[in-house]
C-alpha positions as CSV (number, residue, x, y, z in Angstrom):
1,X,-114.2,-28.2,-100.8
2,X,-113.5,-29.7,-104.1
3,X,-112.9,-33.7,-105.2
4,X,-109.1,-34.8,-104.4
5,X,-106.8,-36.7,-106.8
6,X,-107.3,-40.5,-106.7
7,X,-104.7,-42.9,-104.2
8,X,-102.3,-43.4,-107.2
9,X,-101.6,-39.6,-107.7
10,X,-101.6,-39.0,-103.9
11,X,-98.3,-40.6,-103.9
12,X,-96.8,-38.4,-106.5
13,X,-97.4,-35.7,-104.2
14,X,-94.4,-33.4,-103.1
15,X,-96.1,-32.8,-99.2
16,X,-94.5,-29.9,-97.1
17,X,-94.8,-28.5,-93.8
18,X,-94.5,-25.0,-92.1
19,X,-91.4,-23.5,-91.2
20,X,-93.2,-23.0,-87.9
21,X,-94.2,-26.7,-87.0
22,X,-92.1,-28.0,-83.9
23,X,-89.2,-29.6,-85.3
24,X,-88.8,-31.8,-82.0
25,X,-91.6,-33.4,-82.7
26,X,-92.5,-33.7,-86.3
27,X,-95.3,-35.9,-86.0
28,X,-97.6,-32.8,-84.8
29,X,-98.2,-31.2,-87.7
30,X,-100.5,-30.2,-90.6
31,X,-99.1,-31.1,-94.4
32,X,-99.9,-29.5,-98.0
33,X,-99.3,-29.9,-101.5
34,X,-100.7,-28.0,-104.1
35,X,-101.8,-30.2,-107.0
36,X,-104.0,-29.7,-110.8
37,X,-105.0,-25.8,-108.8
38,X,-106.0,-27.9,-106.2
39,X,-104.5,-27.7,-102.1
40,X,-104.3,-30.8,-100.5
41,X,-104.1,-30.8,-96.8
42,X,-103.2,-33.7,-94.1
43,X,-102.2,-35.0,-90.9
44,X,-98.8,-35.7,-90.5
45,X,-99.5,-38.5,-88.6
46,X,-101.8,-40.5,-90.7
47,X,-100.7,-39.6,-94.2
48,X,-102.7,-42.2,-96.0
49,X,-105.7,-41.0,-94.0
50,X,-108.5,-38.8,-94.8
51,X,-107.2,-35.2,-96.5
52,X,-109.2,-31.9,-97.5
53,X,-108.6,-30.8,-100.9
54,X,-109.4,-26.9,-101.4
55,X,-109.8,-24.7,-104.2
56,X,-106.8,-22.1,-104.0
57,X,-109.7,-19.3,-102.9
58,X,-110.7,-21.2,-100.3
59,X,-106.9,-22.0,-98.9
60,X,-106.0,-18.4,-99.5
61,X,-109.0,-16.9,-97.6
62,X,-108.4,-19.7,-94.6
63,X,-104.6,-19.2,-94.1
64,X,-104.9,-15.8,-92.3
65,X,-107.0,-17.4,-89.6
66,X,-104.1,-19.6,-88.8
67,X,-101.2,-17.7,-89.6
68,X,-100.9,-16.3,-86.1
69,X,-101.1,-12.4,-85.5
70,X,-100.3,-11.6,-88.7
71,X,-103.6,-11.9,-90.0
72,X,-105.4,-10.2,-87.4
């Protein structure tokens, strides 16, 4: 894990969410933004809470795990 942007460029942030989250209920989700080579990640729910920022190696190397069958 690598240090995040400060509050004041957090806001600047364009945040998006998978295609795949439930659309019914949008508040169940994970966020990301990809910032300065840097991937932000977030609750949807609590979007001024804590967030994980990732080096794009890490993120890359993480998202097969999650992606479903695909990265089996």
């Amino acid at each position: 894990m690598i240090s995040e942007t400060s509050a004041e460029d957090a806001s600047e942030l364009a945040w998006f969410r998978s295609s795949y989250s439930d659309s019914s209920n949008s508040n169940e989700c994970v966020e990301v933004t990809i910032a300065q080579s840097v991937v932000h990640v977030r609750d949807s729910k609590n979007p001024h809470g804590p967030r994980l920022a990732l080096a794009p190696t890490a993120w890359a190397a993480f998202v097969p795990y999650v992606g479903g069958d695909e990265g089996r």
